[in-house]
C-alpha positions in Angstrom: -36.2 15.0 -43.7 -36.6 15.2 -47.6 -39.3 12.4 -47.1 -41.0 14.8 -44.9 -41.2 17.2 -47.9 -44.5 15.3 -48.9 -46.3 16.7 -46.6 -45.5 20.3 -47.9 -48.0 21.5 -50.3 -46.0 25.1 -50.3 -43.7 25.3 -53.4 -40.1 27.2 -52.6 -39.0 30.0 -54.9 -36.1 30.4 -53.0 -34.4 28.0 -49.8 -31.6 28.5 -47.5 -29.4 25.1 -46.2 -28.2 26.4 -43.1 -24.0 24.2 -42.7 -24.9 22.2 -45.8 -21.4 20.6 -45.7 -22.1 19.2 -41.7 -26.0 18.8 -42.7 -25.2 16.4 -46.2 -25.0 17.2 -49.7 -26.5 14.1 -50.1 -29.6 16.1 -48.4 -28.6 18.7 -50.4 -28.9 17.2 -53.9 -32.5 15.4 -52.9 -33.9 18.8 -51.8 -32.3 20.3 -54.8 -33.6 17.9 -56.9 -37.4 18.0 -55.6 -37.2 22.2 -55.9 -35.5 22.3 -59.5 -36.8 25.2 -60.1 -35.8 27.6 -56.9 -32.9 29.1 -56.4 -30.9 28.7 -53.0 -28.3 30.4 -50.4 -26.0 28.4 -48.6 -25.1 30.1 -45.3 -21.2 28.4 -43.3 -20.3 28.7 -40.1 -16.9 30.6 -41.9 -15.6 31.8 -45.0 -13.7 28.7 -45.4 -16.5 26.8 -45.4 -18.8 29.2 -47.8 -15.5 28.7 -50.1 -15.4 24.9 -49.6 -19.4 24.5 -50.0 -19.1 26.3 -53.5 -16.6 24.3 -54.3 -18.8 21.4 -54.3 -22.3 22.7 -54.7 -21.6 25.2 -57.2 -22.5 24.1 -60.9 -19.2 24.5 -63.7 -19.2 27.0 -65.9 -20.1 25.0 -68.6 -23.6 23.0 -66.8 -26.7 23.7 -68.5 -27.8 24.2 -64.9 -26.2 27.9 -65.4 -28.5 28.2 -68.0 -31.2 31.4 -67.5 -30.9 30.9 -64.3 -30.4 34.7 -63.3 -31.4 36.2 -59.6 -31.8 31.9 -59.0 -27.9 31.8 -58.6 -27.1 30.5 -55.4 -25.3 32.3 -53.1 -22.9 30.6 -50.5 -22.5 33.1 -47.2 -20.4 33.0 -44.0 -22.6 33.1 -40.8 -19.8 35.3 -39.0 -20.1 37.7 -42.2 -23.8 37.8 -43.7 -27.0 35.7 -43.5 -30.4 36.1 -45.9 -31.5 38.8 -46.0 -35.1 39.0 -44.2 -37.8 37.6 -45.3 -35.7 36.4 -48.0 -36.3 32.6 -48.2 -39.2 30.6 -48.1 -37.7 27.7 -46.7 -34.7 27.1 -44.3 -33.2 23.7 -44.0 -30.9 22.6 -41.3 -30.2 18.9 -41.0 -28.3 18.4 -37.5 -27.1 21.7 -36.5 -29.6 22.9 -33.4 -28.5 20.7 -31.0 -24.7 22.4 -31.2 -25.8 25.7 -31.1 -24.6 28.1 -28.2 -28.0 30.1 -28.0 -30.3 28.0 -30.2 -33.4 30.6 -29.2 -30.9 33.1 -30.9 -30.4 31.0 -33.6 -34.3 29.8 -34.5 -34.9 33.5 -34.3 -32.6 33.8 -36.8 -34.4 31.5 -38.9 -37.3 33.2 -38.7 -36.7 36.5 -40.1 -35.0 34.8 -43.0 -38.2 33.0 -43.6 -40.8 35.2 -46.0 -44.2 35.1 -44.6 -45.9 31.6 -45.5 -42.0 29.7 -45.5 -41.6 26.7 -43.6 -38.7 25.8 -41.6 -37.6 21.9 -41.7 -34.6 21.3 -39.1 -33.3 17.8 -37.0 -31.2 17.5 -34.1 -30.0 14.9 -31.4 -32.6 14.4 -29.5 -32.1 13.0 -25.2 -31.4 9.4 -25.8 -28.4 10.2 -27.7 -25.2 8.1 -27.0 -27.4 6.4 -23.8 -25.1 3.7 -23.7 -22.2 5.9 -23.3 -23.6 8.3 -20.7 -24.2 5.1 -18.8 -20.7 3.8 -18.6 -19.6 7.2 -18.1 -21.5 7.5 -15.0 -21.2 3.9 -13.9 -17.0 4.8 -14.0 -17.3 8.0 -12.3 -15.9 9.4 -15.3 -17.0 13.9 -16.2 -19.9 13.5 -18.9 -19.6 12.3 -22.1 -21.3 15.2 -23.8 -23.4 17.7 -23.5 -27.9 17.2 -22.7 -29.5 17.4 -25.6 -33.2 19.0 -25.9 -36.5 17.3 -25.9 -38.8 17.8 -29.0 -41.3 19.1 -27.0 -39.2 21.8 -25.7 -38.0 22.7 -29.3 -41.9 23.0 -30.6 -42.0 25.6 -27.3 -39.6 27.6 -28.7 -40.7 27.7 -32.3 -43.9 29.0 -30.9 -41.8 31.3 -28.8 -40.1 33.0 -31.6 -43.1 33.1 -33.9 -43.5 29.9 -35.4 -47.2 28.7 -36.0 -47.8 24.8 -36.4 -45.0 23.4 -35.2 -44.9 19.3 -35.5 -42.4 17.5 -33.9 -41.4 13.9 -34.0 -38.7 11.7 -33.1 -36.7 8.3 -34.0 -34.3 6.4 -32.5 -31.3 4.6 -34.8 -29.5 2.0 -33.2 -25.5 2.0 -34.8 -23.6 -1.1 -34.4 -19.2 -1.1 -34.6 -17.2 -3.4 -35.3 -14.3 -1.4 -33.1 -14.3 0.6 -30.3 -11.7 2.6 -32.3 -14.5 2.8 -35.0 -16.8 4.1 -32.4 -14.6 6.9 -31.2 -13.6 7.9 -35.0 -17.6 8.6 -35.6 -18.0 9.9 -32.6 -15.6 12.5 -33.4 -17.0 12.9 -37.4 -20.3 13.7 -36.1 -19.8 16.5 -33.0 -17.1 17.2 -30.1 -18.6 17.1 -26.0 -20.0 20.9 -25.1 -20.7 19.7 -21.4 -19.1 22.4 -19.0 -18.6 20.0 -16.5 -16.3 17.7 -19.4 -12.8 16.6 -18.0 -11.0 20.1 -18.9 -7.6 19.2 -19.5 -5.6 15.9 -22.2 -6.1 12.4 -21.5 -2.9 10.3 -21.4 -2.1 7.7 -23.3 -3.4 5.2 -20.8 -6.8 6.6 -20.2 -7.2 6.0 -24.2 -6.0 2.4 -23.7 -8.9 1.7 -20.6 -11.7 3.6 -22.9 -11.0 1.1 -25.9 -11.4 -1.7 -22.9 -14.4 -0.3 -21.3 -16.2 0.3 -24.7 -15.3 -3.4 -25.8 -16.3 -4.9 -22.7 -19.4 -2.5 -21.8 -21.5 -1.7 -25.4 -20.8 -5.5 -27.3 -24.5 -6.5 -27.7 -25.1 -10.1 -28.1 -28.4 -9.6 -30.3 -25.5 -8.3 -32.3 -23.1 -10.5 -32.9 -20.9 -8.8 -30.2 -20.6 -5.7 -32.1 -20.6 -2.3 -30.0 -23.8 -0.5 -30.0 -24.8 2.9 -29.9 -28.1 5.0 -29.7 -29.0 7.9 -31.6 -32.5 9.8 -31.7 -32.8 11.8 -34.0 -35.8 14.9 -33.5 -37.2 16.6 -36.5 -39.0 19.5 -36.7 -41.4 21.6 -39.3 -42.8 24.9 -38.7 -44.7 28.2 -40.7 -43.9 31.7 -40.6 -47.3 33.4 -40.2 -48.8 36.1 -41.5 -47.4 39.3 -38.7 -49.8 40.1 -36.3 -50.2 43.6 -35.0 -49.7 44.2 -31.1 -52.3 45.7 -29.7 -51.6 48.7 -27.2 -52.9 52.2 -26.6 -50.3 53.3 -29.7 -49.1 50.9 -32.1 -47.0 51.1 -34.7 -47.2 48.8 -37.9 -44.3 48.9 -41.2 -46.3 49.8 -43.9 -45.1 46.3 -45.7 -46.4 44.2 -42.7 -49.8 46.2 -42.9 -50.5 45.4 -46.5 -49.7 41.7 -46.0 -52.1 41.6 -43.6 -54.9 42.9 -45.3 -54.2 41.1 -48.4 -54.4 37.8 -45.3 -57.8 39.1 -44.4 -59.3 39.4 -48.5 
């Protein structure tokens, strides 16, 4: 994602990371890094992550980086208490939190009025051929599913459109992991997400269904073009769209904010 920042002539005054501590500070500090200059918000899923995010984003007292840096502070929010204010960013970055997302139409309208007119939205997700070798033995067992669908790119440049995105581009990559463990596999498996399928097995596995998963995995996803490691698929969509200038709707009586009006004429000179 931060290599796809190249092809963004549009300089930031201000960005949003939307779950910074799920999405990377690694990603964090690049971005921060490229956009010295521009402050940033930091929006959680809870308080207790807005706390824990400060705690390892925000500069000490004593950093130079506190320096003059006035309205720039950041500002680290809970989404169950506040988000930016509208039109408050001009760009949102969200590394690998759409796919998890309840009502992700709810959520990249979100975005959007956050977004100041001109902002750009950057965001990746899991993309269908996630964990293919697992949905595979899954199914091949009879087993509930091992996680939830995830969405095709094309469907998420739709719905960019859909909530008043302009330009979306979409593309995708596939990562193969390897493991030297099925216990290894399992341990990232749960770092990186938890199974939203409705149809999931809905109550605790014994301590024998664990046993015959560690089997299966070891027997079913060793590759032999990998030294008998266990391999998994991940593809990984990303996404960049622009928040356009309003456009009025027309009708027999329309009504236009007087704020939305004079960015459009100043679009127009």
């Amino acid at each position: 994602m931060a290599q796809r920042l190249e092809w963004i002539v549009t300089r930031p005054k201000r960005w949003a990371h939307w779950f910074a501590l799920r999405g990377g500070l690694e990603g964090h500090a690049l971005v921060q890094q490229r956009y010295a200059d521009a402050g940033f918000d930091v929006v959680e899923a809870t308080p207790e992550r807005a706390a824990a995010a400060r705690a390892a984003l925000e500069a000490p007292w004593w950093s130079p980086r506190r320096w003059g840096v006035g309205a720039s502070a950041p500002r680290f929010l809970a989404a169950t208490e506040a988000l930016p204010a509208q039109r408050s960013v001009d760009m949102l970055w969200a590394n690998m939190a759409l796919h998890a997302a309840a009502d992700p139409q709810a959520l990249i309208a979100q975005w959007q009025q956050a977004l100041a007119v001109d902002g750009f939205l950057m965001f990746s997700c899991f993309g269908p051929d996630t964990l293919r070798e697992l949905h595979r033995v899954y199914a091949e067992l009879g087993w509930p599913p091992a996680g939830h669908a995830f969405t095709d790119m094309h469907d998420w440049g739709d719905m960019l459109v859909h909530a008043g995105f302009a330009e979306p581009v979409m593309d995708m990559e596939r990562i193969v992991l390897t493991y030297d463990s099925p216990e290894r596999l399992l341990a990232e498996l749960r770092e990186i997400g938890r199974n939203l399928h409705p149809g999931r097995f809905p109550a605790l596995r014994g301590r024998r269904f664990r046993e015959r998963l560690l089997q299966v995995l070891a027997e079913r996803l060793a590759s032999p073009a990998e030294d008998g490691r266990l391999v998994l698929t991940f593809e990984i969509v990303y996404g960049h769209a622009f928040k356009p200038l309003p456009k009025a709707r027309l009708a027999a009586e329309s009504a236009v904010g007087l704020e939305d009006m004079r960015r459009m004429l100043r679009g127009k000179r």
